[in-house]
C-alpha positions, -999 to 999 in steps of 0.1 A, spaced: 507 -458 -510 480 -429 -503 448 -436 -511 419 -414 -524 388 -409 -508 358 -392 -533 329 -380 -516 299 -374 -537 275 -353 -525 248 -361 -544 248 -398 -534 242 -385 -496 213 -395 -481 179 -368 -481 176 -362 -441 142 -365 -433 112 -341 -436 102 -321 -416 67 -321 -412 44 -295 -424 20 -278 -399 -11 -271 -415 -26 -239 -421 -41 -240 -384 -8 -245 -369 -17 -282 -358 6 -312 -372 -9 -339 -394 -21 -366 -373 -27 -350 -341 -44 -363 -316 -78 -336 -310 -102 -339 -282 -136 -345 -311 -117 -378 -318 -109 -383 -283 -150 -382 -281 -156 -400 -313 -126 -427 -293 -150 -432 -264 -183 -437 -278 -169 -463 -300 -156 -482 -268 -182 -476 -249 -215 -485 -273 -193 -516 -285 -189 -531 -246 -216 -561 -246 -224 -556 -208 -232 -519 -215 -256 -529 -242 -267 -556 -223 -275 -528 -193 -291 -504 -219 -311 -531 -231 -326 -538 -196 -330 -510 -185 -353 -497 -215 -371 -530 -207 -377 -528 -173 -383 -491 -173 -410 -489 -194 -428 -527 -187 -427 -508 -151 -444 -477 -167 -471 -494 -183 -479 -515 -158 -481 -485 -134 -502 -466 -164 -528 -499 -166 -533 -498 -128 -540 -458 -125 -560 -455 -152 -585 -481 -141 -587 -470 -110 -596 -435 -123 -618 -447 -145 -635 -468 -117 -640 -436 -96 -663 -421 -122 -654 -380 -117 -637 -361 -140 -598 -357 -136 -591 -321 -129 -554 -309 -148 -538 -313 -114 -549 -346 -114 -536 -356 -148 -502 -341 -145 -501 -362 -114 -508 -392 -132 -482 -386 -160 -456 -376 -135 -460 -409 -118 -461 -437 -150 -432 -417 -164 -411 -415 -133 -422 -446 -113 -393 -463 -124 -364 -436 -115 -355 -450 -82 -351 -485 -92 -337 -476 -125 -311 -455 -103 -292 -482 -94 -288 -496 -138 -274 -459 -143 -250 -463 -116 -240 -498 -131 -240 -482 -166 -213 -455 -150 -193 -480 -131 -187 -500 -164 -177 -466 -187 -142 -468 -168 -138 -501 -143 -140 -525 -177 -106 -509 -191 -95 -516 -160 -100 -549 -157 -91 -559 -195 -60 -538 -197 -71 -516 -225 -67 -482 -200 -29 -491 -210 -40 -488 -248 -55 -456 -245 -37 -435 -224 -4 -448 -253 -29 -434 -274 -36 -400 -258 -9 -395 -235 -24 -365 -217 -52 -381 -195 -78 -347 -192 -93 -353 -223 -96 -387 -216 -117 -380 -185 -136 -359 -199 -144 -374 -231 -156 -407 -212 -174 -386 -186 -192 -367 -217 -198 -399 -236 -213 -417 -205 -238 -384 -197 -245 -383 -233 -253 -420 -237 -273 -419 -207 -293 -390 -212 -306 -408 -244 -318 -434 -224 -332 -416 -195 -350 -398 -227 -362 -426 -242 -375 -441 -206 -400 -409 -196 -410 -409 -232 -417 -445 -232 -439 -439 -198 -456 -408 -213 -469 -428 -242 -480 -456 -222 -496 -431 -201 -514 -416 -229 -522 -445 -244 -539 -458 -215 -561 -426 -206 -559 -401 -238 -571 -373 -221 -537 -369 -202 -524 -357 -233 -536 -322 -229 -513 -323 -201 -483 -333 -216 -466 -293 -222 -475 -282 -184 -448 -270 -160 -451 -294 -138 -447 -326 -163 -420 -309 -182 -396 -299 -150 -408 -337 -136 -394 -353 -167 -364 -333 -171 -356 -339 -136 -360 -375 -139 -335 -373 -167 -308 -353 -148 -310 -372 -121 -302 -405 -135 -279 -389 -157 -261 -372 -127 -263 -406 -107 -241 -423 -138 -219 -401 -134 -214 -400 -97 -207 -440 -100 -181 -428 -128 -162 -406 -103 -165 -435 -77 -154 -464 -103 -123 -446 -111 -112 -438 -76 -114 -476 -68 -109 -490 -98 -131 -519 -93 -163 -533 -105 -175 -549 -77 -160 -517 -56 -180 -494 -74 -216 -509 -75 -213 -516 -40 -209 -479 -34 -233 -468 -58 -262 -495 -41 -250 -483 -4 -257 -446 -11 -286 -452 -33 -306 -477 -14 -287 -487 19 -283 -454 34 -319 -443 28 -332 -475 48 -303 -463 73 -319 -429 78 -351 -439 85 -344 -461 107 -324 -435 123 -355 -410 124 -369 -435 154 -342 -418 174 -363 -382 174 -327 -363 166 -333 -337 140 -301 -336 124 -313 -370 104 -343 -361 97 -328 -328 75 -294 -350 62 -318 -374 50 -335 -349 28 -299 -345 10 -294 -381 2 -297 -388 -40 -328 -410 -35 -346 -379 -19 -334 -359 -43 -346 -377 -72 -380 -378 -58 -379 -345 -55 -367 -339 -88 -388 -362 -106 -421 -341 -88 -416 -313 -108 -414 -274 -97 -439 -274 -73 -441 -259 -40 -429 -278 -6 -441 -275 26 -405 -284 37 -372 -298 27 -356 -288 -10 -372 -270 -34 -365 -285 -73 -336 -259 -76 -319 -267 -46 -324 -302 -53 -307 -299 -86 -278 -281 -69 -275 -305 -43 -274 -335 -63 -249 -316 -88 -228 -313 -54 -227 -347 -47 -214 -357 -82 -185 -328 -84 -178 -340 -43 -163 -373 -63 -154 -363 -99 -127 -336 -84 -110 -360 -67 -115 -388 -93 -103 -364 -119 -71 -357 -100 -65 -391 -93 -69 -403 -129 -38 -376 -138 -17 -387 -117 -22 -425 -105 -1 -451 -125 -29 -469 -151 -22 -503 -141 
């Protein structure tokens, strides 16, 4: 017996679609580096310990301004002249910046936790599944973290410039001069550059405890290093010394004013961008092509 097979072409299944590229040649759905940014920040404002670290750091920073900003401006007041400008920019520079090289130390904590908590809660799995191709994941964190802590370096010096103000109003004539502008926005790239030199260091080691040991030794342990080094009379530490971040942020946070020696603001600012592109070149490279776990 022969049997009949009927096929019927119009009970055939529909293959599948293909999809349709948009009119700017991108498929729906794809991933694009503004919500590889809009990814980040989410992550990154949401982490309890970075809030907690924003939190006290705004706290500390400015109690330590205006505590600064009572003590100067009594003792003005007690020596009965008239502050000259100089004097006043002086004065702002110092209640607004006081707290830079303590608060050094909470950026560099701040930039250690932008990349070492995926680490340590798995999610760095989750998000390079996500977005497979890891640049734009380095940079959006690295822009999120400068971003994030340029707000709060912002919201520190203005903090101690109102408590300066507020505690002797005639520095507020000298709020717009050169030397209190380029002092604050110094302070601000500094601490800014110093989160993200503890970035680059966090995701080479990929530790927490790794990275804020780093970021404390070269912040506060070499300095006390050096100068204990200077008793030795060789000249070679006394000019290294003036290259270390701490030295640079106080240079930085003087303002553009002249030196009798070491680095000038500029070279300052190029110095300390050196240190932070000496580890985020390396990190960068090693974040592309390390395995996440």
């Amino acid at each position: 017996m022969t049997s009949t097979i009927v096929i019927d072409a119009g009970s055939a299944p529909t293959p599948p679609a293909t999809p349709q590229r948009s009119s700017a040649g991108a498929a729906p759905g794809r991933v694009t580096f503004g919500g590889v940014l809009r990814s980040e920040r989410i992550k990154l404002t949401s982490l309890r310990s970075i809030k907690l670290t924003l939190l006290i750091t705004v706290i500390v920073g400015i109690g330590l301004s205006t505590a600064i900003a009572l003590l100067f401006s009594n003792e003005m007041r007690d020596a009965g002249s008239v502050a000259g400008d100089s004097d006043l920019q002086f004065y702002l520079l110092v209640v607004s910046t006081f707290a830079s090289p303590f608060l050094a130390l909470i950026f560099g904590v701040l930039g250690v936790f932008a990349i070492s908590s995926e680490y340590s809660s798995g999610m760095i799995l989750s998000t390079l599944t996500a977005v497979p191709k890891r640049t734009p994941v380095f940079l959006g964190k690295a822009l999120v973290l400068a971003a994030v802590s340029a707000l709060t370096a912002l919201v520190l010096v203005a903090g101690g410039l109102a408590a300066a103000v507020i505690c002797y109003p005639q520095s507020a004539a000298e709020i717009g001069s050169s030397m209190v502008i380029t002092g604050v926005l110094g302070t601000i790239a500094y601490l800014v550059l110093i989160s993200l030199f503890a970035f680059g260091v966090s995701v080479l080691l990929r530790s927490t405890a790794g990275g804020i040991a780093v970021v404390a030794g070269v912040t506060f342990v070499l300095p006390i290093a050096f100068q204990m080094l200077t008793m030795t009379g060789w000249e070679w530490v006394t000019t290294v010394s003036a290259y270390l971040p701490a030295q640079l942020g106080s240079v930085l946070s003087a303002g553009a004013v002249e030196v009798a020696s070491g680095p000038t603001f500029a070279v300052a600012m190029l110095a300390m961008a050196v240190w932070v592109v000496a580890v985020m070149l390396p990190a960068a490279a090693a974040f592309k092509r390390r395995d996440a776990r």
